[in-house]
Every structure is written in structure tokens, then in C-alpha cells.
C-alpha positions, 0 to 999 in steps of 0.5 A: 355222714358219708366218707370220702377217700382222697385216692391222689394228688396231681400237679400239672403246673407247680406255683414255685420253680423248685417244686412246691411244698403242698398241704390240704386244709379243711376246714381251717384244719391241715389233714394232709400230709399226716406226720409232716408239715408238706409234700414236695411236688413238680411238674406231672407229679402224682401222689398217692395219698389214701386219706378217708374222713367223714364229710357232711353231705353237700359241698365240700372244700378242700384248699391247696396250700404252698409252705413257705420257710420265710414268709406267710404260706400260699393258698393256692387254690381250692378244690370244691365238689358234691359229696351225695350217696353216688358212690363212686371215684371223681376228680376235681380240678382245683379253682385258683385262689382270685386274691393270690397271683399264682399259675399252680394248677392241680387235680385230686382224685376222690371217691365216695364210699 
């Protein structure tokens, strides 16, 4: 199975005024942050995550979400690109979730090893 490195996260447009309490899923799994329930992020934020996983080659979807206190957390979005054997660093924008109504928007910066 190839590996991908998650290099960092940027958020252009927050979906909360206060900033937003992200996570990434994959496969109905939380993989990140490590250690924490989310990551506090706003306007132009860009974190550094260092995240490598194995994948199986093809499409892979990695969701955006948004941890509430009070109610059901958000799905945001999510991220969905092609892990082949081109090595090499990409980005992809994240495609936001039809069935919420939020304005969120962010890019994640990967790479194939």
C-alpha cells in the first residue's frame, strides 16, 4: 500500500465565527489530531500536521469536521484526491458537505512517499 504524509492544513474561510474546532476522519475513523479531541483554527491559519498512513491505492477521502460542545459535530467537507506511485507533494481543496449549509473552506497540503 502506498503511504501519504498529511504536511498541513489551511483554513481560508472558518465555518464558525470564533474559530473552528477541526478534526479529520478517515474511514469513519478520527486520525487527527493525535492526543486531542480537535484543533482551533481561523482566518488564514495554516497548521503543521506531519501525519504519514498507509493508503490503498485509488481515491481517498479524508473529511473535514467541526466539534461541537452542545450539539452533533459538523461535517464540513471533504477532501478527496488519487494516491498512485507519482511521488510528490499536492494539495487539495476541500469539497463542501451538499447536505450542511456552511461557508468553511480549506486546503490540505499532502504528499505520496
Amino acid at each position: 500500500m502506498p503511504k501519504i504524509k498529511f504536511t498541513s492544513i489551511k483554513c481560508s474561510v472558518p465555518d464558525e465565527i470564533d474559530k473552528d474546532e477541526m478534526y479529520l476522519k478517515y474511514n469513519g475513523e478520527k486520525i487527527w489530531p493525535e492526543g486531542t479531541k480537535f484543533f482551533r483554527v481561523d482566518v488564514d491559519d495554516e497548521v503543521d500536521m506531519d501525519l504519514t498512513m498507509e493508503v490503498p491505492a485509488g481515491q481517498v477521502v479524508i473529511e473535514l469536521w467541526d466539534y461541537d460542545y452542545v450539539s452533533l459535530n459538523d461535517h464540513l467537507g471533504s477532501f478527496t484526491f488519487t494516491v498512485d506511485d507519482q511521488q510528490g507533494k499536492y494539495s487539495t481543496s476541500m469539497k463542501m458537505n451538499e447536505k450542511e449549509t456552511h461557508s468553511a473552506s480549506y486546503l490540505l497540503h499532502w504528499e505520496i512517499l
